[in-house]
Backbone atoms as SQL, in Angstrom:
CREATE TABLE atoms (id INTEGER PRIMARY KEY, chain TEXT, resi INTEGER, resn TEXT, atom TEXT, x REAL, y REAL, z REAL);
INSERT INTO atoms VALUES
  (1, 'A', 1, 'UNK', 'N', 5.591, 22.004, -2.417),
  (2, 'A', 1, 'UNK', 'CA', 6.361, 20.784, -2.490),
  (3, 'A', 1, 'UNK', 'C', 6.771, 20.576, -3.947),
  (4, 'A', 2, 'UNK', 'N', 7.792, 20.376, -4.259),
  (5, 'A', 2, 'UNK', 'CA', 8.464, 20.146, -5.240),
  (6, 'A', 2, 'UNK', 'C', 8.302, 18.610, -5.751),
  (7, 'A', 3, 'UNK', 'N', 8.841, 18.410, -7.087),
  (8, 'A', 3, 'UNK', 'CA', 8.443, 17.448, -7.967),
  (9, 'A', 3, 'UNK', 'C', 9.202, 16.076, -7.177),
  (10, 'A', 4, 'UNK', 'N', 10.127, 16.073, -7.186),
  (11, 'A', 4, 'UNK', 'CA', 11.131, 15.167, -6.872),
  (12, 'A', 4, 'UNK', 'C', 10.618, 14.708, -5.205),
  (13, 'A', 5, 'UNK', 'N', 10.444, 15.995, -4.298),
  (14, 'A', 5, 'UNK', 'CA', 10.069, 15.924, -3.237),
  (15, 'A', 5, 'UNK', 'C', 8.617, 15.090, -2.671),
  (16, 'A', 6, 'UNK', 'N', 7.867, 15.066, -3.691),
  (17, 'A', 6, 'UNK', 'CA', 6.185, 14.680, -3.876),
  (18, 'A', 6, 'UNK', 'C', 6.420, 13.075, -4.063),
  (19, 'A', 7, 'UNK', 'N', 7.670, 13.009, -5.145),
  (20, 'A', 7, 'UNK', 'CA', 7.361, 11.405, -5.359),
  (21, 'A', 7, 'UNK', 'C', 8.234, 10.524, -4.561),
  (22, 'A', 8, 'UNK', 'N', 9.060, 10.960, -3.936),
  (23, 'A', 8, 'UNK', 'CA', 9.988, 10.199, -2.530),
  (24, 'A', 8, 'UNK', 'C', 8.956, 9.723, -1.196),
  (25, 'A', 9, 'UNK', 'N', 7.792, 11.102, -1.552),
  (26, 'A', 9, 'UNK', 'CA', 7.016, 11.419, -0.566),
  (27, 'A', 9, 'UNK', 'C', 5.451, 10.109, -0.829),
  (28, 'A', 10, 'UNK', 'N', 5.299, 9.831, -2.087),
  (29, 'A', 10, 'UNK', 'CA', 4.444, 9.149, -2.643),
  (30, 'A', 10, 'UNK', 'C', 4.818, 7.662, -2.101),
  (31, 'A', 11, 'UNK', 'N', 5.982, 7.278, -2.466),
  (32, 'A', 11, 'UNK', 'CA', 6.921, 5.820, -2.656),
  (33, 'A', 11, 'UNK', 'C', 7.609, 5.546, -1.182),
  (34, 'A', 12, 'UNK', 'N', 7.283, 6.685, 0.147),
  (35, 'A', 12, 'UNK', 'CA', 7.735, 6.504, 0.947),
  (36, 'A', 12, 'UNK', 'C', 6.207, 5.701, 1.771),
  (37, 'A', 13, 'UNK', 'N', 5.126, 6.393, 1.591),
  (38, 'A', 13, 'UNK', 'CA', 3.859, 6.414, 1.754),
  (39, 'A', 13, 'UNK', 'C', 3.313, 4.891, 1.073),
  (40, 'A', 14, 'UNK', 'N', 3.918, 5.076, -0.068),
  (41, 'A', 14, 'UNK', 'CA', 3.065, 3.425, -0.645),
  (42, 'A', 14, 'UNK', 'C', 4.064, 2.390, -0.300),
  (43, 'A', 15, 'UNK', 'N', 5.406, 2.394, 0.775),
  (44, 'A', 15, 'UNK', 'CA', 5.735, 1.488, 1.052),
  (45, 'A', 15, 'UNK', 'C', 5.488, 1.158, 2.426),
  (46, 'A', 16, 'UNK', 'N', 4.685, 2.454, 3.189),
  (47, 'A', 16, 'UNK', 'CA', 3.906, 1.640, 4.425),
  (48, 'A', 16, 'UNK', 'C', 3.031, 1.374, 4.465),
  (49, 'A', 17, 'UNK', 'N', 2.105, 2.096, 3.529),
  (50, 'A', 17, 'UNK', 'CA', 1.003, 1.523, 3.377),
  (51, 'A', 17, 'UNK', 'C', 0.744, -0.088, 2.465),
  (52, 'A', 18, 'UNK', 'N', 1.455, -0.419, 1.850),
  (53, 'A', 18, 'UNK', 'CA', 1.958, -1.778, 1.410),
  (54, 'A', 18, 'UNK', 'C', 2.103, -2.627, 2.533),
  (55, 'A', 19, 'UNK', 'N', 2.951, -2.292, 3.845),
  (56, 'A', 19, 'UNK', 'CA', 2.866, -3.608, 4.407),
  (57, 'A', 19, 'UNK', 'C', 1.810, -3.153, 5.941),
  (58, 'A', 20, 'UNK', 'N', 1.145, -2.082, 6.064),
  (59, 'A', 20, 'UNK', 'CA', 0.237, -2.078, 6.525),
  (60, 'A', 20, 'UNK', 'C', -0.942, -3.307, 7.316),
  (61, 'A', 21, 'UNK', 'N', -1.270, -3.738, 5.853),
  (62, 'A', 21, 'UNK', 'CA', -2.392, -4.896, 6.402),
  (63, 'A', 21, 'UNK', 'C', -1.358, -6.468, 7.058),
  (64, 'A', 22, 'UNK', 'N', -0.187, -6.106, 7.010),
  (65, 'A', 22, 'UNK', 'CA', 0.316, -7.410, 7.197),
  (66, 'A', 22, 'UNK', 'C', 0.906, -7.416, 8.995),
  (67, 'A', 23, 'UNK', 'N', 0.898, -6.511, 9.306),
  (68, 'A', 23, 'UNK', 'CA', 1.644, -5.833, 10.475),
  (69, 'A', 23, 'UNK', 'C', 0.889, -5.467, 11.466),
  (70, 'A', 24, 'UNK', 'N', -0.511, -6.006, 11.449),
  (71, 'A', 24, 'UNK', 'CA', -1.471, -5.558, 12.672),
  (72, 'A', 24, 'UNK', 'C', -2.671, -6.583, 12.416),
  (73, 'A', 25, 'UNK', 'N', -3.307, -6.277, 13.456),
  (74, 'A', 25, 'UNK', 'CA', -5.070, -7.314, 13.478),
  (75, 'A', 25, 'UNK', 'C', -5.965, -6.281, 13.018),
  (76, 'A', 26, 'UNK', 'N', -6.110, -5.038, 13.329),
  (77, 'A', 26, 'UNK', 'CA', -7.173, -4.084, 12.777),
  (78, 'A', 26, 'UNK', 'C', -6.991, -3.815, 10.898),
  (79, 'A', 27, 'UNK', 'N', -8.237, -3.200, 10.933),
  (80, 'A', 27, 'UNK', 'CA', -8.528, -2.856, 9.337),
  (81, 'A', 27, 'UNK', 'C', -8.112, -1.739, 9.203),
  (82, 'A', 28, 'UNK', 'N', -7.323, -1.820, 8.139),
  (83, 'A', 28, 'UNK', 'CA', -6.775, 0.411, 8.454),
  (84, 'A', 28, 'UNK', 'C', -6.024, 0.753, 9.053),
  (85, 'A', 29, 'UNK', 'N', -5.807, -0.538, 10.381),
  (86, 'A', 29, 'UNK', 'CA', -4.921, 0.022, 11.343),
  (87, 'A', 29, 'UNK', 'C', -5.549, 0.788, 12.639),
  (88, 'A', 30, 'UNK', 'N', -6.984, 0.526, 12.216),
  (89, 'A', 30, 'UNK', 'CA', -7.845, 1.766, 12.664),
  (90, 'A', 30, 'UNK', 'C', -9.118, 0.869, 13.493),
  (91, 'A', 31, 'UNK', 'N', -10.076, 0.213, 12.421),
  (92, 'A', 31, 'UNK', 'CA', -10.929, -0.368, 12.736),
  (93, 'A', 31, 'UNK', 'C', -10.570, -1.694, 13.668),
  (94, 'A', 32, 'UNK', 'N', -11.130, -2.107, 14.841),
  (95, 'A', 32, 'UNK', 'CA', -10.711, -3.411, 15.514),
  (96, 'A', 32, 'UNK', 'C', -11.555, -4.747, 15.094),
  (97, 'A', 33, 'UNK', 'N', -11.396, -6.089, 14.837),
  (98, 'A', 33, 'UNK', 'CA', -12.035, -7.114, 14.540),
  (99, 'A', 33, 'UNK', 'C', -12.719, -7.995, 15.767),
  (100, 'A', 34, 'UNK', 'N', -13.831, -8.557, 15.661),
  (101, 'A', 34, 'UNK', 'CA', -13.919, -9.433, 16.112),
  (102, 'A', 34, 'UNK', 'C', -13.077, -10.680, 16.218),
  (103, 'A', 35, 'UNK', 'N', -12.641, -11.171, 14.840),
  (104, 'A', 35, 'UNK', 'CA', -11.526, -12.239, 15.149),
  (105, 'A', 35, 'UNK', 'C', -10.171, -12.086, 15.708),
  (106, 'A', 36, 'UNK', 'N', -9.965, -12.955, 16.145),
  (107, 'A', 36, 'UNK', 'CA', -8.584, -13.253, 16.979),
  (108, 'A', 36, 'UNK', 'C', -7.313, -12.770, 15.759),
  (109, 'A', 37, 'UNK', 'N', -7.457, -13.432, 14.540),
  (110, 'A', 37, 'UNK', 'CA', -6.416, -12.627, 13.726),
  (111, 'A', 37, 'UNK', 'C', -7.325, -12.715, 12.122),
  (112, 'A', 38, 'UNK', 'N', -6.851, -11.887, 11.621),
  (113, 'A', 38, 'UNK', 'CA', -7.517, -11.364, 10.063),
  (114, 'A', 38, 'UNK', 'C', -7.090, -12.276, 9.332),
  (115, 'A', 39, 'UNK', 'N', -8.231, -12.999, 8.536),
  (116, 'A', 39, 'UNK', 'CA', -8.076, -13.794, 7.556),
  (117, 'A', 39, 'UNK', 'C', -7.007, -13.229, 6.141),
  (118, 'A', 40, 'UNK', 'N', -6.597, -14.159, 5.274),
  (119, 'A', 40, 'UNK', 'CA', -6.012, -13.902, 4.750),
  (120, 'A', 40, 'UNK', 'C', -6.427, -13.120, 3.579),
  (121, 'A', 41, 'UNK', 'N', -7.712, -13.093, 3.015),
  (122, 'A', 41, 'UNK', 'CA', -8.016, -12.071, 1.684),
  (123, 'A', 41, 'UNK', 'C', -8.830, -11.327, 2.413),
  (124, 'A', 42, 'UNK', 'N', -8.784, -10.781, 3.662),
  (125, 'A', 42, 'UNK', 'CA', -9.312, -9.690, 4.124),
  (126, 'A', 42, 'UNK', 'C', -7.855, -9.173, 4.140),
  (127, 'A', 43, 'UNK', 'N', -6.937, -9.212, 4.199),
  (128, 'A', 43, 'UNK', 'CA', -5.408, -8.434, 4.409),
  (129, 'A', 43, 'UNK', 'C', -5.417, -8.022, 2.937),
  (130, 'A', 44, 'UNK', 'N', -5.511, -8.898, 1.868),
  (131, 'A', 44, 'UNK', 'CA', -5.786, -8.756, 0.863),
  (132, 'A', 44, 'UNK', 'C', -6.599, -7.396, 0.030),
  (133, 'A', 45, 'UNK', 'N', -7.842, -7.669, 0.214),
  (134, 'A', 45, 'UNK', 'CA', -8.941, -6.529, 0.394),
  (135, 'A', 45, 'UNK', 'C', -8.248, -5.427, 1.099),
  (136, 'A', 46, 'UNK', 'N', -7.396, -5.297, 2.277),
  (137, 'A', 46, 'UNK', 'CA', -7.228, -3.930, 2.817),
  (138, 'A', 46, 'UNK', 'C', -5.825, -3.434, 1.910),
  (139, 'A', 47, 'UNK', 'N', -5.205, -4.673, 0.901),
  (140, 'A', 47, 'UNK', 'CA', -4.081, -3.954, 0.611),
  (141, 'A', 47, 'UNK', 'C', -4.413, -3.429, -0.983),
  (142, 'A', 48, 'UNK', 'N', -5.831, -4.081, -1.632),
  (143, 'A', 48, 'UNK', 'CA', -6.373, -3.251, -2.600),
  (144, 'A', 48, 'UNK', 'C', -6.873, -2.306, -2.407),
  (145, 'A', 49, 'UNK', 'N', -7.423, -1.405, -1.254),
  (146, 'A', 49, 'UNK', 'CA', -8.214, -0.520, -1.112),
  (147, 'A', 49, 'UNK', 'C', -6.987, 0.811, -1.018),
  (148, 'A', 50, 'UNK', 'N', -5.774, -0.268, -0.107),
  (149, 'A', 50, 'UNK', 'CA', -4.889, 0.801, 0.384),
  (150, 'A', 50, 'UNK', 'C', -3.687, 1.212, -1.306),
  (151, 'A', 51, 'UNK', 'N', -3.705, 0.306, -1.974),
  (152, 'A', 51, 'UNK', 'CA', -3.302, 1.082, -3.280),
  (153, 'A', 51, 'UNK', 'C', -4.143, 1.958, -3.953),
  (154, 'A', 52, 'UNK', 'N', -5.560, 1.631, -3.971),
  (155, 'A', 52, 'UNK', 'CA', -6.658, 2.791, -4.311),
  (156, 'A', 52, 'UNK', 'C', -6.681, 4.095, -3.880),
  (157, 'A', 53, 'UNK', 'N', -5.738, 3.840, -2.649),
  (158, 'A', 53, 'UNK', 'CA', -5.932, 5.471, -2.226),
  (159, 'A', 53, 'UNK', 'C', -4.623, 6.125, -1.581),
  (160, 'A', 54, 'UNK', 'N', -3.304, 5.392, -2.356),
  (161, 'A', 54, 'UNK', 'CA', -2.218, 5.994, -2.840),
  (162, 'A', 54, 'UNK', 'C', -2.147, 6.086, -4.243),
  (163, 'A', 55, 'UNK', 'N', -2.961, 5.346, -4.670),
  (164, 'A', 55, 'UNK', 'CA', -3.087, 6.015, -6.295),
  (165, 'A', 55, 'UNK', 'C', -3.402, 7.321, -6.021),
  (166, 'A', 56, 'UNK', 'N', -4.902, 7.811, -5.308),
  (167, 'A', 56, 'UNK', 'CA', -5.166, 8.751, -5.619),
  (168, 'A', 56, 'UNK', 'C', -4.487, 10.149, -4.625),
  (169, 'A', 57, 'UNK', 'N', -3.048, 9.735, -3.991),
  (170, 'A', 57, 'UNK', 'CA', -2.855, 10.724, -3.394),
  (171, 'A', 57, 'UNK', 'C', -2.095, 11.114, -4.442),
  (172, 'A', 58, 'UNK', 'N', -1.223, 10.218, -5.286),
  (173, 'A', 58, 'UNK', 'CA', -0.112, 10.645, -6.266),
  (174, 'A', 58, 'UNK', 'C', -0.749, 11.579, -7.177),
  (175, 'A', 59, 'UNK', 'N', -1.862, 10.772, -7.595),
  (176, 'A', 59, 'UNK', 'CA', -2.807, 11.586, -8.847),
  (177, 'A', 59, 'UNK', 'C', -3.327, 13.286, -8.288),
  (178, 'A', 60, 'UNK', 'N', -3.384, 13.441, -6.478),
  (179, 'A', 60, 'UNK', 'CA', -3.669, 14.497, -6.833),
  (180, 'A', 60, 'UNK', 'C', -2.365, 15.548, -6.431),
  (181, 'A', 61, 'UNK', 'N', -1.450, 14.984, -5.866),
  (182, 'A', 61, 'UNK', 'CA', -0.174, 15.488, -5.978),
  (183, 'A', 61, 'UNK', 'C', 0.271, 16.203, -7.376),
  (184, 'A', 62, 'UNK', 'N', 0.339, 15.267, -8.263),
  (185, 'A', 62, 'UNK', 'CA', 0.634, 15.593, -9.707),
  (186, 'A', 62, 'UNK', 'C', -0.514, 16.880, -10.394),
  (187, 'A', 63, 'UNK', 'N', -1.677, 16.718, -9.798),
  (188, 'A', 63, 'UNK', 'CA', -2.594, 17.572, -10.273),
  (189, 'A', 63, 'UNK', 'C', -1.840, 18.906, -9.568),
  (190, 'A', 64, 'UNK', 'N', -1.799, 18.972, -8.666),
  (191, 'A', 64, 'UNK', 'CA', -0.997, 20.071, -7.291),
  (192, 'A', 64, 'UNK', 'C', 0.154, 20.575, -8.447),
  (193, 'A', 65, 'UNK', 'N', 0.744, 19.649, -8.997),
  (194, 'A', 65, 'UNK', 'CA', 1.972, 19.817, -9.735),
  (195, 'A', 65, 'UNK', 'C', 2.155, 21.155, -10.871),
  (196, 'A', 66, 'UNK', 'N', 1.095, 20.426, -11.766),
  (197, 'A', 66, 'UNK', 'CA', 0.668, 21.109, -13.028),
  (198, 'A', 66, 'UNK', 'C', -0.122, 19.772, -13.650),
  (199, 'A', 67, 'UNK', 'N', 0.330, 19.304, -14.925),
  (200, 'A', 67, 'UNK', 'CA', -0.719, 18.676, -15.813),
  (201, 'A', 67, 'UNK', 'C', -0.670, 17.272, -14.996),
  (202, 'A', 68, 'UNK', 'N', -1.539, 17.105, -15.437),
  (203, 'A', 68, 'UNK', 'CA', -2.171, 15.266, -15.172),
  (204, 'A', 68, 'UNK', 'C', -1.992, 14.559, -16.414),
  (205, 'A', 69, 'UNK', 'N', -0.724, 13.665, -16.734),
  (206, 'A', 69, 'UNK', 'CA', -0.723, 12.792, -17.619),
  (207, 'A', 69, 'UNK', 'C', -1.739, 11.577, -18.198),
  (208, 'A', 70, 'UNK', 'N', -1.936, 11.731, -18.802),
  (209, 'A', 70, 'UNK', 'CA', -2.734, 10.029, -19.261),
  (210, 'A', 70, 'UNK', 'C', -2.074, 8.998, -19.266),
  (211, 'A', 71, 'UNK', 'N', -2.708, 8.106, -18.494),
  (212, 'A', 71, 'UNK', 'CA', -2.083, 7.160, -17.874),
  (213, 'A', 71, 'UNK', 'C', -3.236, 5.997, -19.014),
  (214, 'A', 72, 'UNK', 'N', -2.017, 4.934, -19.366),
  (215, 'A', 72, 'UNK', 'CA', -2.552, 3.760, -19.880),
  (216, 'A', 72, 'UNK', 'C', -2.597, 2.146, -18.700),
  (217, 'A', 73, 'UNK', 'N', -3.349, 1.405, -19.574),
  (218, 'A', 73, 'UNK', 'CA', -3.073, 0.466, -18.049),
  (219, 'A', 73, 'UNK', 'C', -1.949, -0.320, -18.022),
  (220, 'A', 74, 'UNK', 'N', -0.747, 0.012, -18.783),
  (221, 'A', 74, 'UNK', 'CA', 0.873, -0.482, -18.155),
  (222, 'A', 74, 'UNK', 'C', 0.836, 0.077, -16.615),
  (223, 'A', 75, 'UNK', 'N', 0.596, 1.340, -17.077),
  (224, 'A', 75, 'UNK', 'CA', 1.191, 1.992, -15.587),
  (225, 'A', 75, 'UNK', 'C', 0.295, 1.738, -14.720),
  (226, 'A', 76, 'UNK', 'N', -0.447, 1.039, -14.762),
  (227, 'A', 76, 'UNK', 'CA', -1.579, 0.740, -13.570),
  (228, 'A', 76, 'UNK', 'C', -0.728, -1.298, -13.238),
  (229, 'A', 77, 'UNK', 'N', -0.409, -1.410, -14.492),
  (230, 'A', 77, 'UNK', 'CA', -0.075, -2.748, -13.711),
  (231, 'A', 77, 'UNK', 'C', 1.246, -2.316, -13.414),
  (232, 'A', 78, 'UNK', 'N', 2.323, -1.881, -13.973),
  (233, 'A', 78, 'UNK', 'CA', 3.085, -1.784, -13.349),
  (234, 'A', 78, 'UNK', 'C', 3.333, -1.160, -11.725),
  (235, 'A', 79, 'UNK', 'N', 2.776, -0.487, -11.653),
  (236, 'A', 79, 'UNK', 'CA', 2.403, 0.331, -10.059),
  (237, 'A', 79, 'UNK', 'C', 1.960, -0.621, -9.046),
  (238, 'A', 80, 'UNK', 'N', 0.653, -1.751, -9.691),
  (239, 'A', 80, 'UNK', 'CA', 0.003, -2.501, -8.639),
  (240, 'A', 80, 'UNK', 'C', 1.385, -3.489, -8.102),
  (241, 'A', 81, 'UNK', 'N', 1.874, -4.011, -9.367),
  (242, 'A', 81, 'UNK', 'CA', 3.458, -5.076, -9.160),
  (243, 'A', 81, 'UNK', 'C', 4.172, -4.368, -8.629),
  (244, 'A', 82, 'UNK', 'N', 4.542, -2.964, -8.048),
  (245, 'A', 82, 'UNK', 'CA', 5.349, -2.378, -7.800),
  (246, 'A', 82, 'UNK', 'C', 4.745, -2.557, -6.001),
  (247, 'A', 83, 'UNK', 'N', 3.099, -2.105, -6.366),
  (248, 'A', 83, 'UNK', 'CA', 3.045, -2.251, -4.307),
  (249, 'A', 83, 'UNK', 'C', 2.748, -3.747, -4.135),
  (250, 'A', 84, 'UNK', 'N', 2.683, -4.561, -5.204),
  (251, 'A', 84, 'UNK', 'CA', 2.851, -6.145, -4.351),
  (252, 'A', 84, 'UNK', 'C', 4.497, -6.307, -3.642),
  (253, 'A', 85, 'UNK', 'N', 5.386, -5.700, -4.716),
  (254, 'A', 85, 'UNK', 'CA', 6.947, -6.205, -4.102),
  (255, 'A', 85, 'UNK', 'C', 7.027, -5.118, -2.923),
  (256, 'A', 86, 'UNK', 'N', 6.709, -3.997, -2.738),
  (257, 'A', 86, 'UNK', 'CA', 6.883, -3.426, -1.222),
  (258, 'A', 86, 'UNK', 'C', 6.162, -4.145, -0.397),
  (259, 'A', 87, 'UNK', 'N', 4.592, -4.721, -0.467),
  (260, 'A', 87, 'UNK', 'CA', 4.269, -5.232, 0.609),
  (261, 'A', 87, 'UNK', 'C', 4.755, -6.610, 0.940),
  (262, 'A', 88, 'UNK', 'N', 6.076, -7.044, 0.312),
  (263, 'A', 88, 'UNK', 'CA', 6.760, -8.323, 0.373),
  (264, 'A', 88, 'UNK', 'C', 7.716, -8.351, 2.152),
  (265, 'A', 89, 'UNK', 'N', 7.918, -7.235, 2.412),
  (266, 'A', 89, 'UNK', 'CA', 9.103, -7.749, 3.694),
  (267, 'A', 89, 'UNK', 'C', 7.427, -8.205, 5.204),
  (268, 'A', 90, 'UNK', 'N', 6.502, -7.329, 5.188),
  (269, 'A', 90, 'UNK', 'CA', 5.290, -7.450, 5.716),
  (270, 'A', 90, 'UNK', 'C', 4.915, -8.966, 5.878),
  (271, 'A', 91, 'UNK', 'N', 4.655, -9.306, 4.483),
  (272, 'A', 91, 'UNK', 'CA', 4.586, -10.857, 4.165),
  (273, 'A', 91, 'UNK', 'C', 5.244, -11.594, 5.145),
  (274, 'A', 92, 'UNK', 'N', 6.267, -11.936, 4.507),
  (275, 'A', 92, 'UNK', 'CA', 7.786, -12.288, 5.483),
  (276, 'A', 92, 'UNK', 'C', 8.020, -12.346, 7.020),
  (277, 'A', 93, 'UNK', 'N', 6.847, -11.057, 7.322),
  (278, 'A', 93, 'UNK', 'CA', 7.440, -11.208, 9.031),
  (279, 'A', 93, 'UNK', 'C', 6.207, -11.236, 9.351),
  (280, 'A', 94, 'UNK', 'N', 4.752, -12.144, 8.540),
  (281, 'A', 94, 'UNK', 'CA', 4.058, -12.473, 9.269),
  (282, 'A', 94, 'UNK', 'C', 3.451, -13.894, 8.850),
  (283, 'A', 95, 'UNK', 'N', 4.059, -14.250, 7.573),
  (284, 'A', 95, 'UNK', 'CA', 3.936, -15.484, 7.536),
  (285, 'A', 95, 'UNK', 'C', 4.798, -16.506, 7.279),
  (286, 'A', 96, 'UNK', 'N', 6.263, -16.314, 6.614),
  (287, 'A', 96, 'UNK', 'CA', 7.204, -16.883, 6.640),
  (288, 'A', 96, 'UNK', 'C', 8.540, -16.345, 7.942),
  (289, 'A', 97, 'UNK', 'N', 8.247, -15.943, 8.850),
  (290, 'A', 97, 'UNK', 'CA', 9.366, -16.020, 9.518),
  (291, 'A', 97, 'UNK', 'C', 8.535, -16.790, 10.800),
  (292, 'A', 98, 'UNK', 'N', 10.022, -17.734, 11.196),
  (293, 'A', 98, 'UNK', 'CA', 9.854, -18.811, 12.143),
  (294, 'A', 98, 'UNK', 'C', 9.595, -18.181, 13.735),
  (295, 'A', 99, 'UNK', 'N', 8.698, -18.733, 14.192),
  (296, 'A', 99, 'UNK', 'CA', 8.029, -18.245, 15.676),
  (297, 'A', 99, 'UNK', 'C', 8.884, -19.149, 16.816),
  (298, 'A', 100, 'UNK', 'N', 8.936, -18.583, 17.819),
  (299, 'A', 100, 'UNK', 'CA', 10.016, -19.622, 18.813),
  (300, 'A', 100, 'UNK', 'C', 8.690, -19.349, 19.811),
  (301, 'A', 101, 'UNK', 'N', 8.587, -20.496, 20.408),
  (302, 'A', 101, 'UNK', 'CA', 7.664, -20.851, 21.622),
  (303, 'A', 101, 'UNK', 'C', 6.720, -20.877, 21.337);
């Protein structure tokens, strides 16, 4: 997989996994709850865990690549602000869009 190909492939990946926790009742998508619907910083919690581990698919993509850059923590905030605004349309169609009936 090629360079260009890896990070379409990264940014395609961290924009479903971004709205992931907003778009279902299970954890993961995977695990089922006892409650009727998932509190709100448990969606939370699943959408920090789920950048934790598109960080580390990119990081080992890039390793796959050749070198592993050093990364300062701009690029860690910028990245996290980057999967808050993808997991924004998620948001939207589960807590601001209007319900009929």
């Amino acid at each position: 997989m090629d360079v260009s190909l890896s990070s379409w492939f990264v940014i395609l990946l961290a924009l479903i996994a971004a709205n992931l926790p907003f778009l279902n009742e299970r954890m993961f998508a995977v695990i089922p709850l006892s409650h009727l619907t998932k509190p709100f910083w448990l969606r939370l919690v699943e959408l920090l865990v789920l950048y934790a581990v598109i960080r580390g698919i990119a990081y080992l993509l890039e390793a796959h690549a050749g070198n592993v850059f050093p990364q300062r923590w701009e690029f860690y905030a910028i990245t996290a602000c980057l999967f808050i605004v993808f997991a924004f349309p998620g948001y939207v169609f589960r807590y601001l869009r209007k319900r009929h009936g």
